[in-house]
C-alpha positions as CSV (number, residue, x, y, z in Angstrom):
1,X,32.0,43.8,64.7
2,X,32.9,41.6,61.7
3,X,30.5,42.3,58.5
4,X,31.3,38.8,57.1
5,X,28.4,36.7,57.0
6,X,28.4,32.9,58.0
7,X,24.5,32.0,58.1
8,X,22.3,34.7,55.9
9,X,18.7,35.9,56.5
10,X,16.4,34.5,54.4
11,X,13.4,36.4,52.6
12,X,10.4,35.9,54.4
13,X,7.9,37.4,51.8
14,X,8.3,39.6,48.9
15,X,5.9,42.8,48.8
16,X,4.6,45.5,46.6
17,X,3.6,49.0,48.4
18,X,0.3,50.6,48.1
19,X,-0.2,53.5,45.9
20,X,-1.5,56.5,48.1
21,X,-2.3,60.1,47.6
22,X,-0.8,61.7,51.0
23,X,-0.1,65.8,52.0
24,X,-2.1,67.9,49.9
25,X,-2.3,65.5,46.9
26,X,1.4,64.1,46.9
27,X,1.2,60.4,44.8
28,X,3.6,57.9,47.3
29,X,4.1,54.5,47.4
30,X,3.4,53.3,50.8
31,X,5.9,50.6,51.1
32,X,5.3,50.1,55.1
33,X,1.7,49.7,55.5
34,X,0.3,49.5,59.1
35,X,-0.7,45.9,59.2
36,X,3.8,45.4,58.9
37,X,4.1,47.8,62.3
38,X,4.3,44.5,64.6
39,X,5.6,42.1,62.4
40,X,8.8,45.0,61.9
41,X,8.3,46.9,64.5
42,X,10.2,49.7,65.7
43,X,8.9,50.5,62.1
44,X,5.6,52.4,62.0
45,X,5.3,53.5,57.9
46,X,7.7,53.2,55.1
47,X,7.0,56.0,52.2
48,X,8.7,56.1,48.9
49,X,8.5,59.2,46.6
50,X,9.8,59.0,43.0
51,X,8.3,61.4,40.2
52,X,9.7,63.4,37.1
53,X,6.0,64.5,37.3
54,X,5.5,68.2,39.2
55,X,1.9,67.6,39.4
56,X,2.8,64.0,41.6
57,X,4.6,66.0,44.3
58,X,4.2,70.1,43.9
59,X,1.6,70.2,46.5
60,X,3.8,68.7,48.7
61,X,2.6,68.6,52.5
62,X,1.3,71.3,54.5
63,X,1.5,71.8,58.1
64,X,0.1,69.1,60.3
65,X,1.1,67.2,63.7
66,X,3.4,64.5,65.0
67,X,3.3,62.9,68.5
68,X,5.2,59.7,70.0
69,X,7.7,59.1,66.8
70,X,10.5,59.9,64.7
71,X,10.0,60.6,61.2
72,X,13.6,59.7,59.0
73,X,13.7,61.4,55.8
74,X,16.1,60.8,53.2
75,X,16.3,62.8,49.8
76,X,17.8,60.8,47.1
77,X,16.7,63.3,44.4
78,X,15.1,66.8,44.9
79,X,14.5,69.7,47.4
80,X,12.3,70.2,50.2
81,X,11.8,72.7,52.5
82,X,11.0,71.8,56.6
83,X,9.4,74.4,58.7
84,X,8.4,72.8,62.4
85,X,6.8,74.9,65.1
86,X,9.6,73.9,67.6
87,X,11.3,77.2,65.7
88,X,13.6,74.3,63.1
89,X,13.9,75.2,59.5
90,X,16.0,73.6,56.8
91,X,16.1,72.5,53.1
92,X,16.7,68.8,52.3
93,X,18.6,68.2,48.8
94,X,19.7,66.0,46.9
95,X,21.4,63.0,49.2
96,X,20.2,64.3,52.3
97,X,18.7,63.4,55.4
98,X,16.3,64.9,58.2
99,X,15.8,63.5,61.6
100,X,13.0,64.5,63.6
101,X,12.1,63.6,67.2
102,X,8.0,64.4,67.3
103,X,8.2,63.6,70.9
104,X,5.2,65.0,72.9
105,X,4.1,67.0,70.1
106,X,5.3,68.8,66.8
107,X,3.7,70.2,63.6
108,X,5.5,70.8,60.9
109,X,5.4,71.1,57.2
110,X,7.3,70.1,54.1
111,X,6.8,71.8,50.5
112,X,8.7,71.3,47.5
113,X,11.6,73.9,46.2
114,X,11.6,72.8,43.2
115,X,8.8,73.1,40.0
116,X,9.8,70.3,37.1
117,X,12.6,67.8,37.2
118,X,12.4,64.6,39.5
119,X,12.0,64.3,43.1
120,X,12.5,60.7,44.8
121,X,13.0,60.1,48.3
122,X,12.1,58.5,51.3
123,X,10.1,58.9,54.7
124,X,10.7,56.0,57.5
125,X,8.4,56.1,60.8
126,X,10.4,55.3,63.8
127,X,8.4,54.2,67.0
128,X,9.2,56.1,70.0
129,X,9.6,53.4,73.5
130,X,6.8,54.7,75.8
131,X,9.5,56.2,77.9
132,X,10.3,59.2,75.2
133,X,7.0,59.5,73.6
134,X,6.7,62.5,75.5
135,X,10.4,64.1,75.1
136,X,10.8,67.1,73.8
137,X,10.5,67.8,70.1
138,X,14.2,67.8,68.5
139,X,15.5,68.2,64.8
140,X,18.3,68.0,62.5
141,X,19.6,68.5,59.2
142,X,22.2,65.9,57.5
143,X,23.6,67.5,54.2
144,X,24.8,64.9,51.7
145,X,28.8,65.5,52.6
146,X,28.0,64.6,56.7
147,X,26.8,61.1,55.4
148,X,29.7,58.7,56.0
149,X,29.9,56.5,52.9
150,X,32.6,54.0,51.5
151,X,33.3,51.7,48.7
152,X,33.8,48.1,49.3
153,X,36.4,46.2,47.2
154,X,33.6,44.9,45.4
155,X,32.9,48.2,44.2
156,X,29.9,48.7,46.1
157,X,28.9,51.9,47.3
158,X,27.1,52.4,50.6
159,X,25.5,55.5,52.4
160,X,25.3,54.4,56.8
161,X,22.6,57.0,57.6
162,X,22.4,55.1,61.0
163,X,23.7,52.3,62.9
164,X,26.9,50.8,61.8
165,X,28.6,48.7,58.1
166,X,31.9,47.7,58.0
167,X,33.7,49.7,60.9
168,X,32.1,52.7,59.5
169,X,29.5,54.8,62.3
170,X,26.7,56.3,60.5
171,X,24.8,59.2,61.0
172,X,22.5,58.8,63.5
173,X,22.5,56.3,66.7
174,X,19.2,55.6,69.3
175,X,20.1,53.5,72.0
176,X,16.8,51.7,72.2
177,X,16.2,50.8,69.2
178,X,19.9,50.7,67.1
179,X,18.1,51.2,64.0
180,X,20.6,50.7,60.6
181,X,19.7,52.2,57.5
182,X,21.8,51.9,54.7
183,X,21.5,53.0,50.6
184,X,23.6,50.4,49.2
185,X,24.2,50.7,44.9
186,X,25.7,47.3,43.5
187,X,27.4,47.0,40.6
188,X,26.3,44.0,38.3
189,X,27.9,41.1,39.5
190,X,28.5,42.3,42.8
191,X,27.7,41.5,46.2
192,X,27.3,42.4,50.1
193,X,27.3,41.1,53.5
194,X,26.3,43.2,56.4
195,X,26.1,42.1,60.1
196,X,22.1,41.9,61.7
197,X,21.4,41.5,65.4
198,X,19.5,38.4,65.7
199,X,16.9,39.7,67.3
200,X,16.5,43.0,64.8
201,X,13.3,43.2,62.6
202,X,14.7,43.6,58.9
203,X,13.5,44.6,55.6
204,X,15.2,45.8,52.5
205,X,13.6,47.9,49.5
206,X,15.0,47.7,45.4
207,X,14.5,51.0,44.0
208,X,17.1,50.7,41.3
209,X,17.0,47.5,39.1
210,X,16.8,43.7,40.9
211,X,18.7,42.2,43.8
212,X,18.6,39.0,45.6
213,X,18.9,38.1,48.6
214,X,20.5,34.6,49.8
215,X,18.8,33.4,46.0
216,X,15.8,34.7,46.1
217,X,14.9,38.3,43.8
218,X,14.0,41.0,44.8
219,X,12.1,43.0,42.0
220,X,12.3,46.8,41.5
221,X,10.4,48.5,43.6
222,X,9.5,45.7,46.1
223,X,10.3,45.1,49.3
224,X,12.0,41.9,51.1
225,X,10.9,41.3,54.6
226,X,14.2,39.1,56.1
227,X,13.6,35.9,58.2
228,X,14.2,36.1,62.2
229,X,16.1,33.1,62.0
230,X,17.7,32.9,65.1
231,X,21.1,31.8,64.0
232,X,21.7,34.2,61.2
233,X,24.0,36.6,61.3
234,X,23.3,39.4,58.9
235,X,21.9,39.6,55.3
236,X,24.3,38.9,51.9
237,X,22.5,41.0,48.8
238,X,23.4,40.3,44.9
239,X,23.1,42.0,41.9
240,X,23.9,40.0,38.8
241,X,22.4,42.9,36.4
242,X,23.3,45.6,39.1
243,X,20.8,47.2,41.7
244,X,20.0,49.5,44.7
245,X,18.3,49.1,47.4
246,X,17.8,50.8,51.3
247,X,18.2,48.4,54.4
248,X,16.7,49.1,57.3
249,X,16.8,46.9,60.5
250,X,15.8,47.6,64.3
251,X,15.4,46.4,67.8
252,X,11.6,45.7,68.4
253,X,10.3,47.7,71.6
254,X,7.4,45.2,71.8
255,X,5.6,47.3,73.2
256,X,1.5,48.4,72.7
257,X,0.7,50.2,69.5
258,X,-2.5,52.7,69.3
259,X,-1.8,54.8,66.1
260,X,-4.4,57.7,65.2
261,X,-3.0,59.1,61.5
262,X,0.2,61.1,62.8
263,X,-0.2,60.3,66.6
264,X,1.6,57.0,67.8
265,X,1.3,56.4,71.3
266,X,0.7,53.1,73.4
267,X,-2.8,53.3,74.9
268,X,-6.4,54.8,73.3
269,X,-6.3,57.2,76.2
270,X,-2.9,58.5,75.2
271,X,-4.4,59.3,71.4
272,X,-7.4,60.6,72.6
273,X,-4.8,63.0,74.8
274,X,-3.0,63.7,71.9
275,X,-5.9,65.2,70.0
276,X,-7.1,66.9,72.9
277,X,-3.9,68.8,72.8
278,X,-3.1,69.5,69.3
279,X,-7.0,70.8,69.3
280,X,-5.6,73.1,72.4
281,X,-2.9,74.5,70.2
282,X,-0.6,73.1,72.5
283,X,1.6,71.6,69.4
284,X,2.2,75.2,68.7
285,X,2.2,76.7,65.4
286,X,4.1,75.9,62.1
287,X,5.7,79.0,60.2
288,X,3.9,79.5,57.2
């Protein structure tokens, strides 16, 4: 499908994050907070990590339990180690990307490999449709070389971690949910189009100087939530002083939402089950 854009998104609202301590003392910018989950749903939590600082992140996060989602994490700086008690292990560097199915129950835990330097990345939520919350847990590793990327002629550089941009297939696919998510870096004076379903939820993050989007700035570290207008087609990003930002769009399940911490299910009874379980051990255990 074409990537040229006749009728742009609009920004709906610009948005700071919240800063949180989360894991065993790791400082995060919460950039998805869960009064957004409807109005972007499939997207449950949005986390951004970005510290030269050991004592920000060294704790990192110790084991604890996931039910009913997918947790997307993408390293744009650092190394961190998952362990999960479905038996996965692997290390996420620099550029990479983990993909983890929770499904109808997984613990795992993620600690830093590294003690000084700087550690930045990113941890998107992905709602699980009622009809998988209960799959079986699943896992995998994306090193930095198995990310498709291209340049445009514009000279913009683009990661496709999932969904589709300019002919190019990304990473990852879901069927129900076609998520895209894209790391875009724009050269000053540059700028990009890319092709949005209509009826996809959207939001974009600056993490790297300020954007704008169809006139409107974005601001470092802020995040753009895109107008549903039904005619657009897509979303056209600029960068007079140069800028990068992630892009994430979905296809809402509009479905029920009962969240309890990590456990994202679609009824109270089904989070009450999900505790009852994890209490029972029946998440397993996570390696040391």
């Amino acid at each position: 499908m074409s990537d040229t854009i006749t009728k742009p998104r609009a920004v709906e609202r610009v948005l700071a994050g919240q800063s949180v301590m989360d894991g065993a003392g790791v400082k995060i910018n919460r950039v998805l907070t869960q009064a957004l989950q409807r109005r972007l749903d499939p997207f449950l939590m949005l986390d951004n990590l970005a510290s030269d600082q050991p004592n920000d992140y060294i704790a990192g996060f110790p084991a604890h339990p996931h039910r009913g989602l997918e947790t997307v994490s993408y390293m744009v700086a650092g190394r961190m180690r998952h362990r999960d008690s479905a038996g996965h292990e692997g290390l996420l560097a620099t550029g990479g990307v983990q993909w983890m199915t929770a499904g109808s129950g997984v613990q795992h835990s993620e600690m830093p490999e590294q003690e000084e330097g700087v550690m930045e990345g990113f941890q998107l939520w992905l709602n699980l449709p009622a009809r998988d919350k209960m799959c079986k847990p699943w896992y995998r590793d994306f090193a930095s070389e198995e990310i498709p990327r291209y340049t445009t002629d514009d000279g913009v550089s683009v990661q496709v971690i999932a969904g589709h941009s300019h002919g190019v297939t990304g990473a990852m696919q879901r069927a129900v949910t076609e998520p895209v998510y894209l790391d875009i870096d724009l050269p000053a004076g540059s700028s990009f189009d890319q092709h949005l379903p209509p009826g996809h939820n959207a939001f974009l993050y600056a993490f790297r100087g300020e954007v704008q989007v169809d006139g409107k700035s974005v601001p470092n570290q802020r995040m753009a939530i895109l107008a549903n207008t039904p005619d657009a087609d897509g979303v056209r990003i600029t960068a007079p002083a140069g800028g990068r930002v992630i892009l994430v769009a979905g296809k809402p399940l509009n479905e029920p939402i009962a969240q309890y911490g990590p456990f994202v299910m679609n009824t109270q009874a089904e989070i009450y089950q999900a505790v009852q379980d994890f209490r029972e051990g029946k998440f397993g255990q996570t390696a040391a």
